[in-house]
ZAMARGU-4260 file (C-alpha; in steps of 0.2 Angstrom, whole numbers, plus 5000, padded with zeros to 4 digits):
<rodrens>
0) 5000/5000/5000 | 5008/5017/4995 | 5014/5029/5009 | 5002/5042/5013 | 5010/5059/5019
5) 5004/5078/5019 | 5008/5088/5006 | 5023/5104/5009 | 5019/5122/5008 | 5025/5133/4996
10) 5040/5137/5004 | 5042/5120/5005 | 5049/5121/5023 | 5033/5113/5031 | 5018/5102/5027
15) 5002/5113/5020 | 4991/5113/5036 | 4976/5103/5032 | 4957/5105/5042 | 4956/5098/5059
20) 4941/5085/5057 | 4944/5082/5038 | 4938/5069/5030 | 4954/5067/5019 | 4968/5067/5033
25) 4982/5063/5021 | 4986/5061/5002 | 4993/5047/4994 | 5009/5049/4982 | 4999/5043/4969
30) 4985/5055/4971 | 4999/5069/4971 | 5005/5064/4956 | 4989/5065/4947 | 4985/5081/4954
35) 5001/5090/4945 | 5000/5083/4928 | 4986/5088/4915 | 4984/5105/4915 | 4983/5116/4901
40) 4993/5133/4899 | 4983/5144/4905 | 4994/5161/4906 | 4988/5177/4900 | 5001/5183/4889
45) 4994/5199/4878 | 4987/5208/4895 | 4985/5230/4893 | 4987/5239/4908 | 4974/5244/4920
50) 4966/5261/4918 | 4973/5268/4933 | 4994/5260/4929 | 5000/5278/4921 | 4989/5289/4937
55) 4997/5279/4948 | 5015/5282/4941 | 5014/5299/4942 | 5011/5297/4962 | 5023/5286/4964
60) 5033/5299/4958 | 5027/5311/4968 | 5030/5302/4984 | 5049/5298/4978 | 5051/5316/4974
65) 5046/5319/4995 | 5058/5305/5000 | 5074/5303/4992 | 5087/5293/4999 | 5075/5281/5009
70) 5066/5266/5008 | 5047/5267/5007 | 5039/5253/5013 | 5017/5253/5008 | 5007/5235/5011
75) 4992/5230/5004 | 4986/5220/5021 | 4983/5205/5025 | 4969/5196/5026 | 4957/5194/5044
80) 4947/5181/5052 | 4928/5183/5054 | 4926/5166/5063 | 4935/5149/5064 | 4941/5147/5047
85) 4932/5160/5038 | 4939/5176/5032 | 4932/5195/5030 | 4929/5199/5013 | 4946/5208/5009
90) 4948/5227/5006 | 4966/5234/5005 | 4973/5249/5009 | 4969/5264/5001 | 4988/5268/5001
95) 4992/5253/4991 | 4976/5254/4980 | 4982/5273/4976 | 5001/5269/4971 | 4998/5253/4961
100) 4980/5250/4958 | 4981/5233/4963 | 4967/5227/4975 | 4976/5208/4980 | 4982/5202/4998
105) 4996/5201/5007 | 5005/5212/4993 | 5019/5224/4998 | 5023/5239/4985 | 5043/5246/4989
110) 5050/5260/4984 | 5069/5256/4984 | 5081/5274/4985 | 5092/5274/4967 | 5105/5290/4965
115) 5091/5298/4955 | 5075/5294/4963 | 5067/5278/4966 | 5063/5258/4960 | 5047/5253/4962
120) 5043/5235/4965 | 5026/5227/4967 | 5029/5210/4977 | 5014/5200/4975 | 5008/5181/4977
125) 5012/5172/4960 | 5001/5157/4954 | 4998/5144/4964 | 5010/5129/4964 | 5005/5115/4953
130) 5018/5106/4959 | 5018/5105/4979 | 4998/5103/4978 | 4996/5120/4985 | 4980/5124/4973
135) 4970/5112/4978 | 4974/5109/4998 | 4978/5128/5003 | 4963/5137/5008 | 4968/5151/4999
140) 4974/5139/4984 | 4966/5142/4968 | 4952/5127/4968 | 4944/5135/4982 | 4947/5154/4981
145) 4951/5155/4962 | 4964/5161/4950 | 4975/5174/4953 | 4986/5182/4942 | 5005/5178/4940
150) 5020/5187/4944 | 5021/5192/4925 | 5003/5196/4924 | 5005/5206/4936 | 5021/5217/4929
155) 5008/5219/4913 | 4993/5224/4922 | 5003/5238/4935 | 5018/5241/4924 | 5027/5238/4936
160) 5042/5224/4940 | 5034/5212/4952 | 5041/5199/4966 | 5034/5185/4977 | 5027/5192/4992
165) 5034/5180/5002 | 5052/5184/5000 | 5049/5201/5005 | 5054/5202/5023 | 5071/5192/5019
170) 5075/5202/5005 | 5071/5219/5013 | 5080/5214/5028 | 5095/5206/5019 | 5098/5223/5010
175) 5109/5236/5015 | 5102/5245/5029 | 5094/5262/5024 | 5080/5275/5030 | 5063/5265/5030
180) 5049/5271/5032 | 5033/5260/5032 | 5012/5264/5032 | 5008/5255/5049 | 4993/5246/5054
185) 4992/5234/5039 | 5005/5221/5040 | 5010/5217/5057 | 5023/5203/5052 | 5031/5215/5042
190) 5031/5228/5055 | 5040/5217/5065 | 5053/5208/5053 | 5058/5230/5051 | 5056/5234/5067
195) 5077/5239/5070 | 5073/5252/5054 | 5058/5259/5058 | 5052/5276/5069 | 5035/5278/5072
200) 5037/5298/5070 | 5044/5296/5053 | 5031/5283/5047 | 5017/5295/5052 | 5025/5308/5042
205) 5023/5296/5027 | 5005/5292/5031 | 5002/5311/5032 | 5010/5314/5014 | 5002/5300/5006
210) 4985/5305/5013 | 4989/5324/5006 | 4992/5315/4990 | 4973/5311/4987 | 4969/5329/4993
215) 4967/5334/4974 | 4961/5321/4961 | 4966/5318/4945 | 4954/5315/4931 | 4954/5298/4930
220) 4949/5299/4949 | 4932/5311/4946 | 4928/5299/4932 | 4926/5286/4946 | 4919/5296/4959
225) 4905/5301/4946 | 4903/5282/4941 | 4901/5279/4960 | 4888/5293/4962 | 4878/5288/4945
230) 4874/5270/4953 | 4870/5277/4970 | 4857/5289/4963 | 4851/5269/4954 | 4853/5263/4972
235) 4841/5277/4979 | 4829/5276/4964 | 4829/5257/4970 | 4824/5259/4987 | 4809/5271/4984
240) 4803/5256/4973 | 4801/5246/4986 | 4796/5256/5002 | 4782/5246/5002 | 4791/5232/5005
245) 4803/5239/5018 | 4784/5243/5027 | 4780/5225/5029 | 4798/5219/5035 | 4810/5232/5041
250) 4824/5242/5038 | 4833/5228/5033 | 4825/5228/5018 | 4830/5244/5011 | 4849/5238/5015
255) 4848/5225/5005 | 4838/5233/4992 | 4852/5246/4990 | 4867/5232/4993 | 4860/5224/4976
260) 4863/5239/4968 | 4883/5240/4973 | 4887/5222/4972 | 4879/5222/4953 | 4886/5238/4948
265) 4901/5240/4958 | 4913/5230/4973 | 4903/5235/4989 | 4893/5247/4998 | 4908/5262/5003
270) 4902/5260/5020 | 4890/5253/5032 | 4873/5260/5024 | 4860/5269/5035 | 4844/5265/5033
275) 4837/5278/5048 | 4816/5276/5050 | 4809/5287/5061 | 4818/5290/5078 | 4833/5282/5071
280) 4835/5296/5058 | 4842/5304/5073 | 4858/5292/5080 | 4870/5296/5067 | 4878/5282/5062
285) 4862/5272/5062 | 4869/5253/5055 | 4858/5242/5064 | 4845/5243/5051 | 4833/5233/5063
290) 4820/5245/5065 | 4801/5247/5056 | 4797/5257/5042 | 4781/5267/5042 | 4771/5277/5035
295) 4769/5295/5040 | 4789/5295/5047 | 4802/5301/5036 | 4818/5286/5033 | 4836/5296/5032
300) 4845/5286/5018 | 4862/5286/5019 | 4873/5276/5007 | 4887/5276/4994 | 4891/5263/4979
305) 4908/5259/4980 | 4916/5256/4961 | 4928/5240/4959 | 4943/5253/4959 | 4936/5257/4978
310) 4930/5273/4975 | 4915/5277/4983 | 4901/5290/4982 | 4891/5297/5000 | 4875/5303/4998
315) 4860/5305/5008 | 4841/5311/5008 | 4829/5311/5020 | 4812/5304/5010 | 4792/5305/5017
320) 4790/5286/5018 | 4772/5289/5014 | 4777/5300/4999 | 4772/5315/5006 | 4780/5328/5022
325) 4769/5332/5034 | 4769/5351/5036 | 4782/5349/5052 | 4795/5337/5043 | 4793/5352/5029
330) 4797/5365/5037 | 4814/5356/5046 | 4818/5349/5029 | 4818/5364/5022 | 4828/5373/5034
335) 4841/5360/5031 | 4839/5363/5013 | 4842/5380/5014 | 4859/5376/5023 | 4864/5364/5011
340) 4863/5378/4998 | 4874/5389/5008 | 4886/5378/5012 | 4885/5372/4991 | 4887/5390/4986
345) 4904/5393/4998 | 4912/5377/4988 | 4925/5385/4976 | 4943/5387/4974 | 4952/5398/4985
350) 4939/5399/4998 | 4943/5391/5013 | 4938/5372/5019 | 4930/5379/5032 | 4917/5392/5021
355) 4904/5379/5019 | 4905/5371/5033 | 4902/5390/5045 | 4891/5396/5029 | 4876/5380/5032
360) 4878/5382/5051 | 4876/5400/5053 | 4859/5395/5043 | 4854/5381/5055 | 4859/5393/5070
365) 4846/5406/5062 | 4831/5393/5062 | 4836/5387/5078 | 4834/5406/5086 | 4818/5409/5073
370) 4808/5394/5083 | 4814/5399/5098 | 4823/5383/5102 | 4838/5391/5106 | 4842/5408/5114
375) 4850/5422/5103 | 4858/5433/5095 | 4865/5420/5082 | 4882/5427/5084 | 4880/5420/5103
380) 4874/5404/5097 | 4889/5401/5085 | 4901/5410/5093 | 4899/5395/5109 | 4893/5383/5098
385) 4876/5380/5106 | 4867/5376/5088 | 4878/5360/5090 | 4866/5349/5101 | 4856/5350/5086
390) 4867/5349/5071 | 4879/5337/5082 | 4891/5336/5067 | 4902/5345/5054 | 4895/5349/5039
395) 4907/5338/5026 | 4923/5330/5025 | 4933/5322/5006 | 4931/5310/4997 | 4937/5298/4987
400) 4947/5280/4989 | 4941/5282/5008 | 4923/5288/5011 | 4933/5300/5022 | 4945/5304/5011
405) 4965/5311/5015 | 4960/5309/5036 | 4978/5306/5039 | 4984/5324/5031 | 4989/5338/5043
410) 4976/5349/5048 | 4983/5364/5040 | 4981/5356/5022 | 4965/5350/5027 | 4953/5358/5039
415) 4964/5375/5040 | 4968/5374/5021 | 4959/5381/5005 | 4949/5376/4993 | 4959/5369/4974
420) 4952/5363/4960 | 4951/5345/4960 | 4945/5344/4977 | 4930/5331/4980 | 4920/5335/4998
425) 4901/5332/5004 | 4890/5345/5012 | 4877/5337/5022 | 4870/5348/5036 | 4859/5339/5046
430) 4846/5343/5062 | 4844/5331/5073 | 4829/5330/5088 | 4831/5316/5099 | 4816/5306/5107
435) 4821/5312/5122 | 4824/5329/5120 | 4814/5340/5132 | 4822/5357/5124 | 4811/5357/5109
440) 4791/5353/5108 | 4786/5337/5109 | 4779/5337/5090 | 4799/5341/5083 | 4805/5323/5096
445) 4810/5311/5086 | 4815/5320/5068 | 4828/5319/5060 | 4835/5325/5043 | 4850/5326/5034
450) 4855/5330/5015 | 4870/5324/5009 | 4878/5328/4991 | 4896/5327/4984 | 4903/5341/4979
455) 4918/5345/4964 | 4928/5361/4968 | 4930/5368/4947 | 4941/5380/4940 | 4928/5392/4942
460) 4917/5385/4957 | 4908/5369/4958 | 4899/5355/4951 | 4886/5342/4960 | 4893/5326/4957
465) 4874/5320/4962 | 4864/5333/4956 | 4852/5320/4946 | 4845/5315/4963 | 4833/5329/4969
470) 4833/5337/4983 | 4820/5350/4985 | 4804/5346/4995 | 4793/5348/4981 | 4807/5339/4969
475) 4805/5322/4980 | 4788/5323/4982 | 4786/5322/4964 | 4801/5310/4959 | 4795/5296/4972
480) 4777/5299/4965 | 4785/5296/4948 | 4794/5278/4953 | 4780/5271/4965 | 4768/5275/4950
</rodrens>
């Protein structure tokens, strides 16, 4: 009877770990042996490179240019459990995903210091081994999560030279010492494998340049971003269809009527959607999704399409279930409105970040005075923030590869800087009445409203990335009449 053994990894220094409680413990040499042979050539040999190869050049380059002379160190991330043997679906780093436009795990993209700049390296996971039985045993193997490409694939697709991944701790280490810097948080191993090379003042500074990096996007970037918005406004068009629906079930409904949308158009939702009904319009970062859906309450839809290059849209509109605003929900909505535009009107280059986000609160401070929910003068109100109880949060943030976009970069290029063309940012004011609230009549408890658009700083002000979804009262009213028929 033939020997059974396990089969090695693909370093081949240990045997590939097989599932505890398995049903097929070991495998025979001769099964090994029928495993490697019979396959057909399958390498893709006339491969162009992706869309994004010659954007993401140029910012390689710009990051060399900020850093000569060292080492630059920026991993894609590794992948993490969820439970037992199950993974999260994997995201990687923006950082990566920006420099190389590569989405796979475990990869490592390294800058390498040359007398007149840089060489840029993307070290990756090549093919599968036929030969050790690593495509077929491995849970990441190719028979059980599918293909991937192969090292030379991969120089095609990035234009860029590539490595295997999983040399790249030995090879960095065995190299003559210089400055390295590394984006932390992402590959722990290799963190650690670096750890005599690294400072933790100097990788911030390179997680601070790379996030100023996306500060301004390039056109191939807008392009995205609008491609993102176009199948969010499909998203929201989807969920009006179906309020009916969300009625008899929950908000649950309207997640996964909106999730359809981004996982048929695009990779993912950009972020956790809320799906506020009622009460829960007024908790921020509602992502439970749990609650009922009725009629005569208003559902705060919040929710982005992220493309399969990772950039994603944010939008949000606060809709009359029934298809109608009662006059109260009207009049807050309105008021909301009104800062939106404010805010909208500040965006333009040269003006600083902070315009919109003083121009739609100084409008919300003079509602809150007008209903006599807050004492004035307004200057008072702003000037000690008291308005914020009500409008809890800031009025917008970027946007890009990250929902919020460039949060690493240094406050004075972002919250203390101005306004360039380029720039992408939403402006969502929002008022919020808690249940609980015993500041404001009993009739405002319980409302909340926010609109939310993405915004395009122009040469010569702005454009409305999302203007094709309305966002008047009267608009809505009329474009969910249209869709529910």
């Amino acid at each position: 009877m033939a020997e059974e053994r396990a089969p090695e990894n693909p370093e081949g220094d240990e045997p590939i770990k097989q599932r505890k409680n398995g049903l097929y413990p070991a495998v025979s040499d001769e099964l090994a042996e029928l495993m490697k042979s019979g396959w057909a050539d399958t390498e893709l040999r006339d491969l162009r490179p992706i869309a994004q190869a010659r954007y993401a050049a140029e910012r390689r380059a710009a990051l060399s240019a900020r850093f000569p002379g060292e080492r630059l160190v920026i991993p894609a991330g590794n992948l993490k459990t969820r439970s037992n043997d199950t993974e999260y679906s994997f995201r990687a780093s923006s950082e990566y995903v920006h420099l190389t436009g590569d989405q796979t795990h475990d990869a490592v993209l390294v800058l390498e210091p040359t007398a007149d700049g840089h060489t840029a390296t993307a070290y990756l996971l090549p093919r599968s081994d036929r030969e050790n039985g690593e495509f077929w045993l491995d849970g990441q193997g190719e028979l059980w999560v599918g293909r991937r490409h192969s090292l030379a694939e991969g120089e095609l697709l990035l234009g860029l030279p590539t490595r295997d991944v999983r040399r790249t701790a030995e090879e960095l280490t065995a190299a003559a010492p210089a400055p390295t810097r590394i984006v932390r948080g992402y590959d722990a191993g290799l963190e650690q494998a670096l750890a005599e090379v690294l400072d933790a003042g100097r990788d911030e500074e390179l997680k601070e340049f790379l996030s100023e990096l996306r500060l301004v996007k390039d056109e191939w970037e807008i392009g995205e971003l609008q491609r993102a918005v176009d199948s969010t406004v499909r998203g929201f068009e989807d969920v009006v269809k179906v309020l009916d629906r969300a009625e008899a079930t929950s908000e649950r409904y309207i997640e996964g009527t909106f999730f359809l949308r981004a996982r048929v158009e695009g990779n993912d939702v950009g972020y956790g959607s809320i799906c506020a009904a009622g009460p829960h319009a007024t908790t921020l970062h509602w992502v439970r999704n749990d609650g009922a859906v009725r009629s005569g309450d208003l559902l705060l839809l919040d929710a982005g399409v992220e493309t399969t290059t990772l950039y994603t849209a944010d939008v949000t509109r606060t809709l009359p279930i029934s298809g109608t605003y009662t006059e109260l929900q009207r009049k807050i909505y309105d008021a909301v409105y009104e800062a939106q535009e404010a805010g909208i009107a500040a965006v333009r280059p040269g003006a600083k970040y902070r315009d919109f986000h003083d121009a739609a609160q100084r409008v919300l401070a003079e509602k809150l005075v007008e209903w006599g929910i807050v004492e004035g003068p307004v200057e008072r109100v702003l000037e000690l923030g008291l308005q914020r109880r009500w409008t809890l949060h800031g009025t917008g943030h970027m946007l890009g590869i990250d929902v919020h976009d460039c949060a690493q970069a240094r406050t004075e290029t972002y919250v203390d800087g101005t306004l360039e063309p380029g720039m992408v940012l939403t402006v969502e004011p929002g008022l919020y009445f808690q249940a609980d609230d015993t500041l404001v009549p009993e009739e405002y408890r319980g409302i909340g409203v926010r609109i939310e658009d993405d915004i395009l700083v122009t040469e010569d002000g702005n454009r409305n990335l999302s203007a094709a979804l309305p966002r008047r009262a009267d608009e809505v009213e009329a474009w969910m009449r249209e869709l529910r028929g």
